[in-house]
C-alpha positions as semicolon CSV with decimal commas, in nm:
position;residue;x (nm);y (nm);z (nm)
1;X;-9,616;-6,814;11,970
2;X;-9,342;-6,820;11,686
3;X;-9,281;-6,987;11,358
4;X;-8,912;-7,077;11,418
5;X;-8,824;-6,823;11,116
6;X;-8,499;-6,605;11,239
7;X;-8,547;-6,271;11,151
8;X;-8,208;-6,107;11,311
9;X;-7,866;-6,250;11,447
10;X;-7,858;-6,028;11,710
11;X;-7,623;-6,001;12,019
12;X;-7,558;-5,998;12,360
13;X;-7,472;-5,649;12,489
14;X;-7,506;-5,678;12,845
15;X;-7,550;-5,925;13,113
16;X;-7,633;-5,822;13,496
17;X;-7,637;-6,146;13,709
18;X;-7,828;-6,128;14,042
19;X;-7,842;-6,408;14,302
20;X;-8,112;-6,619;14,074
21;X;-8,154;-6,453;13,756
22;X;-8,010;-6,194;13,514
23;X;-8,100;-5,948;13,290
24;X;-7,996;-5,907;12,961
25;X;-7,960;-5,650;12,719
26;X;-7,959;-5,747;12,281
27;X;-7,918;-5,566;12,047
28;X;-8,142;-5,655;11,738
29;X;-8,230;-5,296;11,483
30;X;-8,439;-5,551;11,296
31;X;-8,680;-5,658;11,557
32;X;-8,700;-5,358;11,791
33;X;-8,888;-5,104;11,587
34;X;-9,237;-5,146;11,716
35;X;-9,121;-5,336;12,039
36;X;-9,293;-5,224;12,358
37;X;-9,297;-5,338;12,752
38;X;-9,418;-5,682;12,769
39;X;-9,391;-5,844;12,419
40;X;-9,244;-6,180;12,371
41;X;-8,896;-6,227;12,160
42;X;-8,721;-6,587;12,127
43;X;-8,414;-6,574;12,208
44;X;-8,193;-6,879;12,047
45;X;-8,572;-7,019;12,106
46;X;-8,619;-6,959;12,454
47;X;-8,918;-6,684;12,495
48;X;-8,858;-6,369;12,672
49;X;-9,029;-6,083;12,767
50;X;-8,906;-5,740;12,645
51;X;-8,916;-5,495;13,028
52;X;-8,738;-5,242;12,853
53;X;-8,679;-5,105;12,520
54;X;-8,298;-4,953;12,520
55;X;-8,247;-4,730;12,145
56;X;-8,211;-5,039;11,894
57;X;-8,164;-5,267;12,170
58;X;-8,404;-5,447;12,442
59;X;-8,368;-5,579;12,814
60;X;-8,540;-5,863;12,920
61;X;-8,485;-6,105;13,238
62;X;-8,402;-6,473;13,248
63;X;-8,493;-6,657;13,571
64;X;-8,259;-6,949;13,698
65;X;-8,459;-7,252;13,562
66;X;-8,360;-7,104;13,256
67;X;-8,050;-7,015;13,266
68;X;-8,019;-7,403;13,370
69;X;-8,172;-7,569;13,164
70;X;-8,132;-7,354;12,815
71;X;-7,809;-7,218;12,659
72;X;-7,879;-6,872;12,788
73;X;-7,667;-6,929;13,134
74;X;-7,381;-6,999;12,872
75;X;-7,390;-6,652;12,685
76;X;-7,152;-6,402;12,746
77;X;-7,120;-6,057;12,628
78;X;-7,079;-6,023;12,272
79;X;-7,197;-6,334;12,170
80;X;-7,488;-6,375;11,887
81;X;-7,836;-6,499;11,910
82;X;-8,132;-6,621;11,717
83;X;-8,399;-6,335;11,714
84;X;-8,772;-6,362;11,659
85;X;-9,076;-6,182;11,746
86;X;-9,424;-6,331;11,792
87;X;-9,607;-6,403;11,498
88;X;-9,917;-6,224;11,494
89;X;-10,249;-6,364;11,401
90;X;-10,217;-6,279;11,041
91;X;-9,891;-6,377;10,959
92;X;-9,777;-6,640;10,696
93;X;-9,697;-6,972;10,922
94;X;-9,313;-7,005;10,723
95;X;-9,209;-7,262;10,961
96;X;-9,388;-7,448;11,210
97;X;-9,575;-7,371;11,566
98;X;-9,323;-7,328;11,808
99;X;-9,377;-7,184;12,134
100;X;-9,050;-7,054;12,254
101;X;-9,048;-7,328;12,568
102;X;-8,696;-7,562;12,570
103;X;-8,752;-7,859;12,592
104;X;-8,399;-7,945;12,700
105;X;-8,044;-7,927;12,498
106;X;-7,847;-8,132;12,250
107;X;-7,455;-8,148;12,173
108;X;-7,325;-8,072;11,789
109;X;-7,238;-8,457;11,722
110;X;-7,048;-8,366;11,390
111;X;-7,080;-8,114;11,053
112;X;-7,039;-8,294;10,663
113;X;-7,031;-7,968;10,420
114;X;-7,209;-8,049;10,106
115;X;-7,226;-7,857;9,762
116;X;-7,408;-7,552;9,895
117;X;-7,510;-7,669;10,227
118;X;-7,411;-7,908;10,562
119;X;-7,550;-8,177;10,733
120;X;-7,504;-8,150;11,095
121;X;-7,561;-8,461;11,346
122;X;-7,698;-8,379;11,747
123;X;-7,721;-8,600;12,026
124;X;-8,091;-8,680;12,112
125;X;-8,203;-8,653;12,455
126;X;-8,314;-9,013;12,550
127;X;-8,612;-8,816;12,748
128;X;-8,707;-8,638;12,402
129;X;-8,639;-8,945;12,149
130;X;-8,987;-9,017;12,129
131;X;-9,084;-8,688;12,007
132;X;-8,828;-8,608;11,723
133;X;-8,952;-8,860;11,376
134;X;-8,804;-8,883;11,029
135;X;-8,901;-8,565;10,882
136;X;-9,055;-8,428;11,127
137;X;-8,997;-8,075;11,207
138;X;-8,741;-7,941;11,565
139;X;-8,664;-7,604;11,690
140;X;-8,324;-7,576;11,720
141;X;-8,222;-7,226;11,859
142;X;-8,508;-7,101;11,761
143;X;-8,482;-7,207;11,391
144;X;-8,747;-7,421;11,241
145;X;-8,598;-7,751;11,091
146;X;-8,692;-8,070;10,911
147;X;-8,518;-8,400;11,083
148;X;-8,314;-8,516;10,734
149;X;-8,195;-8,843;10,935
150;X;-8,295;-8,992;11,315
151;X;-8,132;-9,344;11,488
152;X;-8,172;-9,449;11,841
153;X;-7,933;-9,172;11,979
154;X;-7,859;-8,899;11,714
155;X;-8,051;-8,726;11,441
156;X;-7,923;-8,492;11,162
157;X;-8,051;-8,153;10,988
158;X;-7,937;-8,070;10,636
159;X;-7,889;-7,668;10,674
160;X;-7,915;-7,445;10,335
161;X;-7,699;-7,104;10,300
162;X;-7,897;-6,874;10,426
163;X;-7,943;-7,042;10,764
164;X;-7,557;-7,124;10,773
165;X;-7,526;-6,734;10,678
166;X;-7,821;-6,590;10,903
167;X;-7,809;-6,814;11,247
168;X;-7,579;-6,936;11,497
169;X;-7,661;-7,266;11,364
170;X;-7,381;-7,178;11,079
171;X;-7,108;-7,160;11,377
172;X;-7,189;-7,450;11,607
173;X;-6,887;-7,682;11,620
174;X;-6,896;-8,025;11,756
175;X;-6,937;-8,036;12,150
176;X;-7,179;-7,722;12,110
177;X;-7,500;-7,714;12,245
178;X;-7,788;-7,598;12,118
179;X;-8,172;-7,546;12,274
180;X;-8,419;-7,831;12,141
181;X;-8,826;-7,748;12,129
182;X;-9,002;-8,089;12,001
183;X;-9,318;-8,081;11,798
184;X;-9,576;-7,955;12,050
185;X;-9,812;-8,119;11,824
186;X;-9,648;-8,475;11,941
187;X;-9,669;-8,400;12,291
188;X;-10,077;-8,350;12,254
189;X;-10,114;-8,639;12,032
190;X;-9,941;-8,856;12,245
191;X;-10,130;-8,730;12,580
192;X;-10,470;-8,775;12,363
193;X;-10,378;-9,137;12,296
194;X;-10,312;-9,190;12,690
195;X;-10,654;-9,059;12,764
196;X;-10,805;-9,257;12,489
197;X;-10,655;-9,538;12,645
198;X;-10,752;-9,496;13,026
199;X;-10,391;-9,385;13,150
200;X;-10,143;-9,106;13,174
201;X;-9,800;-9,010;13,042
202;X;-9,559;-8,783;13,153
203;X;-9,503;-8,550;12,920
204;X;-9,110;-8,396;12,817
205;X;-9,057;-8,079;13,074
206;X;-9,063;-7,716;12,968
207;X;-8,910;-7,405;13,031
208;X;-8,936;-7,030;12,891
């Protein structure tokens, strides 16, 4: 479980591709003291599991339905990425509960600068529209955000300095994508309400 608050731009070191996976290697000083075999980091908000620590580094492996279906089968060596460990049980809840499974991805629409900040417009999946609500809070590469603005196909972010200055959020350009992880708390609500109404729903598909 995270909070969807970045703790380390980190980077992409290495990359072994195998027939239906790959391991990586990132590079993160911040987040690897205390890092051991089998703890969860998100990775530009997908979840991974640490199988190696590597001196202020960490290896972890990324099966195919991932690398499909998140921006991870897009990295290449060198690039940066969104790190976060897993909160732990007595941890302040900064942003909100996200659990590190992609929902699916959306494209960088456009990017308005303001005085100190920028609002920057995504495509919204049709299959995840019904999730994402006027100020209601997305994952975006594993960074915790409030939706500023939302119409039938697009919805916008407003993003302050230190996320332009801390994230890869602050280098998307339009055509970009980025990982999306709707409110998990929708999803349940709206799979309560089928119940309570005497039929099912399919629900928008995960991966991690």
């Amino acid at each position: 479980m995270f909070t969807g608050i970045v703790e380390e731009l980190g980077r992409l070191t290495r990359r072994t591709d195998g027939q239906d996976s790959s391991r990586v290697e990132i590079s993160g000083p911040t987040v690897v003291p205390g890092l051991s075999h089998g703890d969860s980091v998100a990775v530009d908000g997908v979840c991974l599991t640490v199988t190696e620590v590597v001196g202020d580094g960490f290896v972890a492996d990324v099966m195919a339905e991932t690398l499909a279906r998140t921006t991870l089968g897009r990295l290449t060596e060198g690039d940066p990425v969104n790190l976060e460990r897993a909160v732990r049980v007595d941890d302040r809840l900064g942003g909100h509960i996200v659990q590190g499974h992609v929902d699916g991805t959306a494209r960088v629409i456009s990017r308005t600068p303001g005085d100190r900040w920028e609002v920057v417009r995504f495509s919204l999946p049709p299959e995840l529209a019904r999730y994402v609500v006027h100020k209601g809070s997305v994952c975006l590469d594993g960074v915790s955000l409030t939706v500023s603005a939302l119409d039938e196909d697009a919805f916008e972010v407003s993003l302050i300095p230190t996320t332009l200055e801390l994230t890869t959020l602050g280098r998307r350009q339009p055509g970009d994508q980025v990982n999306v992880e709707v409110d998990v708390l929708a999803k349940y609500v709206e799979r309560l309400v089928a119940a309570g109404a005497g039929g099912t729903t399919g629900s928008a598909g995960t991966t991690s």
